[in-house]
N, C-alpha and C positions, 0 to 999 in steps of 0.2 A: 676520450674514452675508446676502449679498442671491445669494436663487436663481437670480433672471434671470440675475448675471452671472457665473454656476459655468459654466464650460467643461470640456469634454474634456480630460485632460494636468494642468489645475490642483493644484497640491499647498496643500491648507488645512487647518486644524487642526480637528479633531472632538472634542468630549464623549461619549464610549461609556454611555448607560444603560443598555441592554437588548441578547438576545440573540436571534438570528435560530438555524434550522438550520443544520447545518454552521459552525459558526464562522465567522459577520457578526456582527459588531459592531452596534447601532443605535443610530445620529444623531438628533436630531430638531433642526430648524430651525425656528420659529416664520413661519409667512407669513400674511398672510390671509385664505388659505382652508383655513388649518389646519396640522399640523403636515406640514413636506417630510422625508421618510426617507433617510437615507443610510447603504447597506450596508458598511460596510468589516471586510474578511475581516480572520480570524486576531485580531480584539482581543476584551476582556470588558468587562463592566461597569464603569466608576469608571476606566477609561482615560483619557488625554486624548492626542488620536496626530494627526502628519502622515501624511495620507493624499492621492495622487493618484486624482484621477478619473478611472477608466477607463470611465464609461459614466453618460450623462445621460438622463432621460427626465423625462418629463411630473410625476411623482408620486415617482419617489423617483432616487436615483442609486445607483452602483456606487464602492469606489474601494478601491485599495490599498494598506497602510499603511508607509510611510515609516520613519516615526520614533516610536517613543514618546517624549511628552514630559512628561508626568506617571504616576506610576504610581495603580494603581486601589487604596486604601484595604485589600482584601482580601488582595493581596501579601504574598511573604515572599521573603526572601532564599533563594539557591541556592548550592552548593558549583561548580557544573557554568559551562559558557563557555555563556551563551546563545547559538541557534541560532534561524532561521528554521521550523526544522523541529518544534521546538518551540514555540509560542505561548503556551502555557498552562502551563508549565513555574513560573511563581512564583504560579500560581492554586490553592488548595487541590483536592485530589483529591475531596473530595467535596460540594464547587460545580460538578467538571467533572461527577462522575456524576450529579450532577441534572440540570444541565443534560441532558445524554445522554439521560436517561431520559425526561426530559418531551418534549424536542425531538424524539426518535424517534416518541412514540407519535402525538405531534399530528401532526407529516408523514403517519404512515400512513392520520390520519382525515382530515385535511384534502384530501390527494391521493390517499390511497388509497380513503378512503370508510368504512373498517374503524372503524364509529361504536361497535361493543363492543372496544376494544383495550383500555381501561380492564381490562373484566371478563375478558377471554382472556391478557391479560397474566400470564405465567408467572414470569420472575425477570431479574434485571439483575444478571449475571456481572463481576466485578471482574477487573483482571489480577493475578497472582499477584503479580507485580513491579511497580512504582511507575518504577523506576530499571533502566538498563542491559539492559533485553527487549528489544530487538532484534536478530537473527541477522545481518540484513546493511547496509550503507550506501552509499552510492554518492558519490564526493565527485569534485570541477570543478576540472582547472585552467583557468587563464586570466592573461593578461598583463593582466587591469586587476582592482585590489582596491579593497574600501571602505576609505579612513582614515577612523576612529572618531573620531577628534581634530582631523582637519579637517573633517569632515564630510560627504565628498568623497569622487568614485573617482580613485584613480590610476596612474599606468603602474607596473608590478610585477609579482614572480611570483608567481601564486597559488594554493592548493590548499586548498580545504572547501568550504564552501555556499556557495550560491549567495544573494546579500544581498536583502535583504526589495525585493521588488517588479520585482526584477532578473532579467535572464536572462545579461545579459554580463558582472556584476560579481560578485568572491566575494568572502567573508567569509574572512581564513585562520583555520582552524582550528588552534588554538594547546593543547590542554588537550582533555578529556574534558568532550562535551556531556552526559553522565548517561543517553543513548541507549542508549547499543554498547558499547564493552569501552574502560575506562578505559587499561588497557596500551595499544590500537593507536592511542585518539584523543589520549593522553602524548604517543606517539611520532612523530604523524602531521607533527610539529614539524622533526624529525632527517630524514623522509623527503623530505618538502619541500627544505630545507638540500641532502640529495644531491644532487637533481633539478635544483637551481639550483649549485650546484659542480659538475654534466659540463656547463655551457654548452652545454645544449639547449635551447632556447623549450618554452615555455608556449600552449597556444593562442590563437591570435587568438580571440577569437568574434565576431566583426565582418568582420575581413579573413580570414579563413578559412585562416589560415596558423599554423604552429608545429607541435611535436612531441607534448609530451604533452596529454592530452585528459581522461583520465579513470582514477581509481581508485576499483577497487569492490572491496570485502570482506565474506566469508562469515564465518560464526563455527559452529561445531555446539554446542551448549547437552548433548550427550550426551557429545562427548571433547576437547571446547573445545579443539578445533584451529581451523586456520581458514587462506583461500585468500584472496591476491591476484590479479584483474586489473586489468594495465598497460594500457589503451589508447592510442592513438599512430597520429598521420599515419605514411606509409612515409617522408616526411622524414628523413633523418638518419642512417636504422637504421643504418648503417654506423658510427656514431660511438657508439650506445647499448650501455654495457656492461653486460650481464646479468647478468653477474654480480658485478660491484658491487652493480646493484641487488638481486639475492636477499641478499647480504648485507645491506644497508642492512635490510633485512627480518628478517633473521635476527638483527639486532643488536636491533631491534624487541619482536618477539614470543619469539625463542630456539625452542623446540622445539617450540612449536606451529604452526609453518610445516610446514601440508599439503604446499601447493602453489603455486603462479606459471604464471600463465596470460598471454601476450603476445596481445593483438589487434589488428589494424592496421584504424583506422578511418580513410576519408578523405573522410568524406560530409562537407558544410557542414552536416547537421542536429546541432541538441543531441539526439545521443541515448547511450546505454548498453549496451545489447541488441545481440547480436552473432547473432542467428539467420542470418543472411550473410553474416559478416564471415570473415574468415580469424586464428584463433585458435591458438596453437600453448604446449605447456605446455613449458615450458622450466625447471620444476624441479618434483619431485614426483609429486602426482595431482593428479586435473581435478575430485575429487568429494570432499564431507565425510560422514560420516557422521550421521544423527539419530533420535534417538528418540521413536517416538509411541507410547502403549500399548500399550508390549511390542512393538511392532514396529520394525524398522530398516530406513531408509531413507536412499539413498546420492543424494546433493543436489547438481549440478552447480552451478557457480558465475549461469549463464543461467538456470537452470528457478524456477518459480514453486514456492516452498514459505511457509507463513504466515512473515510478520519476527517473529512474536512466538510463539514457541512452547510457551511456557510454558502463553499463555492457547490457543493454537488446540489445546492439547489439551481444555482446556471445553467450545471448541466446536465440536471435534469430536464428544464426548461429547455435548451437546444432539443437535446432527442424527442421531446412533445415536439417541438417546431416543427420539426423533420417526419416525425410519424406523419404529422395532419397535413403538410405543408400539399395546395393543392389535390386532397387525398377527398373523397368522400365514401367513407364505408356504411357499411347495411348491416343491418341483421344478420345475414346472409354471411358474414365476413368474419376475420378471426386477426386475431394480433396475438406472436408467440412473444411473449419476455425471455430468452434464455439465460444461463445462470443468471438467475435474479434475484440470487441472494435472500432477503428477508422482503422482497418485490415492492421494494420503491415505487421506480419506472411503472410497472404494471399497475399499480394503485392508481399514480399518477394516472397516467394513459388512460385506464376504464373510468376515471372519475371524470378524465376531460369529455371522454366517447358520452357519455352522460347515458347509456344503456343502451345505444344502436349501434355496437359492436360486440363480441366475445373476445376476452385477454385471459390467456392462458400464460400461466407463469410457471418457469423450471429452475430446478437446483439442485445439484447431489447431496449437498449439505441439510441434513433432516430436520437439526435445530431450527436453520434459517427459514426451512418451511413450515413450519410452526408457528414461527414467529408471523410470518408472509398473512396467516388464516387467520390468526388470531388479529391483526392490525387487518385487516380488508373485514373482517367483522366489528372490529370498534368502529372505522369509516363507515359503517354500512354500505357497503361497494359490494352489490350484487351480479355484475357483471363479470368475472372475476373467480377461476381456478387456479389452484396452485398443487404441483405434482412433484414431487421428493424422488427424483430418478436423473441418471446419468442422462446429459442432454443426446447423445449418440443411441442410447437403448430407448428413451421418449418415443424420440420420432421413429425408432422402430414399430417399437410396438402400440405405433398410435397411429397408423395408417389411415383411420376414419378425417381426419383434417387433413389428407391430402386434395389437392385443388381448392378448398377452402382459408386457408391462410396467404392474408393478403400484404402483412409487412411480417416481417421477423427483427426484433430490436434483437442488439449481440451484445454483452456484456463479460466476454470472457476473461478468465486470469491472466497475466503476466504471460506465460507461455502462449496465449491464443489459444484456437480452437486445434484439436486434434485432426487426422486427417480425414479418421472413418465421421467424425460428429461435422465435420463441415461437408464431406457429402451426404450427408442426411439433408443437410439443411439448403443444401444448392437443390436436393431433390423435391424439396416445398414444392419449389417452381413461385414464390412467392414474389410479388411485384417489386415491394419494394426492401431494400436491407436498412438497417438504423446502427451502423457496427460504433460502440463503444472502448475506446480500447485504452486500458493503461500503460501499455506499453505499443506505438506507434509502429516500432522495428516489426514485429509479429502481428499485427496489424496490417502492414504493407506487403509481406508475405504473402497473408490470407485472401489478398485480394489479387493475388495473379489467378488462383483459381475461379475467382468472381467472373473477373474479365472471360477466362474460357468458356462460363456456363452463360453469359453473353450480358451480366453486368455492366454499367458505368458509372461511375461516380458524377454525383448531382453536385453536391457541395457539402465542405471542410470546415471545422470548426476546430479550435486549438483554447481547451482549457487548464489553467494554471494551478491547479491544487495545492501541490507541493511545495512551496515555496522553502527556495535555500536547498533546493536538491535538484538532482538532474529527473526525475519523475515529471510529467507531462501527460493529458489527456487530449487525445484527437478525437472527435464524432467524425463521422461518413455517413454522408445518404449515397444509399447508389440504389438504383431501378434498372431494372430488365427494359 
């Protein structure tokens, strides 16, 4: 293969040797001034894949993969419908944990700088479940699918994922990807079928037209019930029958139908999140129930709760370890949960403190603190506020807990912390940090600035959630 004439867009065929962080694949191309890298997401070693090029430079390239077209040696067969969301799904589970384990630690030294991870290194948490952990899924229609057999997108009605490398083309999902609940991904076959017998479109995602748009489902792993939202342009509504569709649902799942939630999207963005959209529950309830350590919490179908609940009770357990681990607080003391989501962690936490501590919990997201008051009132966990504000303007305008806050747990997005809300939060001056991160890369980042505000890391913990993808959680305890 000749580097000079690799272009942008180019779709070519790669050799997968080796593994990068985050699920990259790596290429090597032979040139004369040594070997050229090319990263392509989402494959493993012994692969051989069509991948396009999304990104060319000097030393290595970028590209995303197409097509497998040799399988990697290490392979084994699956019961389940492969899925994009999936990658790693015919890769043995514990080549992904190594990978995992080793690929975490080295990001943290490599970017983080944390040159003892080796020796602080604590334990690498498996998920309980291998198959079917996750609570929720989010599935795309669209007027244009992939055929498997031509090789091809083409005009049709579609509903599942969305096809490797694609944003306007789905895959239908036909059977149970081995993710979610075998009953609703059976059935999501029948639901389809309805959708396309009321003679309502499918979205464009191109032309920006059509009716339905999006179905996302909740599952509770505590009373395995579980909640549909319908998304949909206001197209139509007139023609949409509701109650068809709860039955077509009810034909589905039968008696595990919580609830049906209608929301009318008519943004041209791909998205799912209805925090402004106009939502209306048109059969049922709006929320499931779940169980974390004895505690219950009532899960709206929008609020952020872990997809895998099984393991996010490990790791939740880790960050308790860590908070109390040699800690004794007072009255006198404070524990911040940041983004906390629908405040798990903080439940946790003030229910362990058993009232001789204050846990404040934060989140932009206003449903999820909603949700956060209302489950710390069903616990009766009096210990225990929660505040619906950007974690960077919080700790602005709450200057009354400064020298009062004695951990701060961290539970940021994908992205990590911003730059202005992580000096907010080096300005605590708080003893000790409890950083959660779903993404390890930006994680290792955040903590060169630790180090400068005169942090160190105590000890690492590497939990497996995601199983069959390159997704991975790290804990860090660090103390001043």
């Amino acid at each position: 293969m000749d580097v000079k004439k690799m272009k942008k867009g180019n779709i070519l065929e790669f050799t997968i040797t080796d593994l990068a962080f985050g699920g990259k694949g790596i290429a090597k191309i032979p040139t004369e001034d040594g070997d050229y890298i090319v990263f392509v997401l989402n494959t493993f070693p012994g692969q051989v894949v069509k991948a396009r090029v999304i990104k060319k430079k000097k030393r290595f390239a970028e590209a995303k993969v197409t097509e497998v077209v040799k399988a990697s040696p290490d392979e084994y067969s699956i019961e389940f419908q492969p899925i994009p969301g999936a990658p790693y799904a015919t890769w043995p589970v514990d080549l992904q944990q190594t990978h995992k384990k080793t690929s975490t630690l080295d990001v943290l030294k490599r970017i983080g700088f944390v040159k003892n991870a080796d020796d602080i290194f604590d334990e690498f948490i498996p998920s309980p479940s291998n198959w079917h952990y996750r609570n929720k899924m989010e599935y795309s229609f669209s007027t244009i699918i992939w055929d498997e057999d031509q090789k091809t997108d083409i005009d049709d009605f579609g509903l599942g994922f969305k096809h490797k490398g694609q944003w306007r083309v789905v895959d239908n999902l036909d059977a149970d990807s081995g993710l979610f609940d075998k009953q609703i991904e059976d059935g999501l076959k029948s639901i389809r079928q309805w959708c396309i017998d009321s003679n309502l479109p499918a979205w464009h995602p191109v032309r920006h037209h059509g009716f339905y748009r999006f179905l996302t489902v909740r599952k509770s792993f505590y009373t395995n019930k579980v909640l549909f939202k319908i998304s949909t342009s206001s197209s139509h509504l007139e023609s949409f029958d509701k109650q068809g569709f709860i039955q077509i649902l009810k034909n589905v799942v039968g008696d595990r139908l919580a609830g049906v939630i209608h929301t009318i999207n008519d943004g041209q963005g791909d998205r799912t999140q209805d925090e402004d959209l106009s939502s209306t529950v048109i059969f049922g309830e709006d929320n499931l129930e779940e169980k974390i350590h004895n505690l219950y919490f009532d899960v709206s179908i929008g609020s952020f709760f872990q997809p895998n609940p099984q393991s996010a009770q490990l790791l939740y357990q880790k960050a308790i370890d860590y908070t109390f681990l040699d800690q004794n607080y007072t009255e006198e003391d404070t524990i911040v949960d940041l983004f906390c989501g629908t405040g798990t962690i903080g439940q946790l936490v003030a229910n362990q403190a058993k009232g001789c501590v204050k846990v404040i919990g934060v989140d932009i997201i206003k449903s999820s603190i909603e949700d956060a008051k209302k489950n710390a009132k069903k616990n009766g966990i009096q210990n225990l506020e929660f505040y619906a504000a950007d974690v960077k303007n919080f700790l602005n305008d709450h200057q009354g807990y400064q020298g009062k806050i004695k951990t701060v747990i961290l539970d940021p997005p994908r992205s990590g912390i911003t730059p202005k809300a992580l000096k907010r939060i080096i300005e605590l001056n708080a003893s000790r940090i409890v950083y959660i991160s779903c993404n390890p890369a930006t994680q290792a980042r955040d903590l060169l600035d630790f180090h400068k505000a005169g942090y160190e890391e105590k000890q690492i913990s590497i939990v497996d959630q995601f199983v069959h993808t390159a997704h991975v959680e790290s804990v860090v305890l660090l103390e001043k």
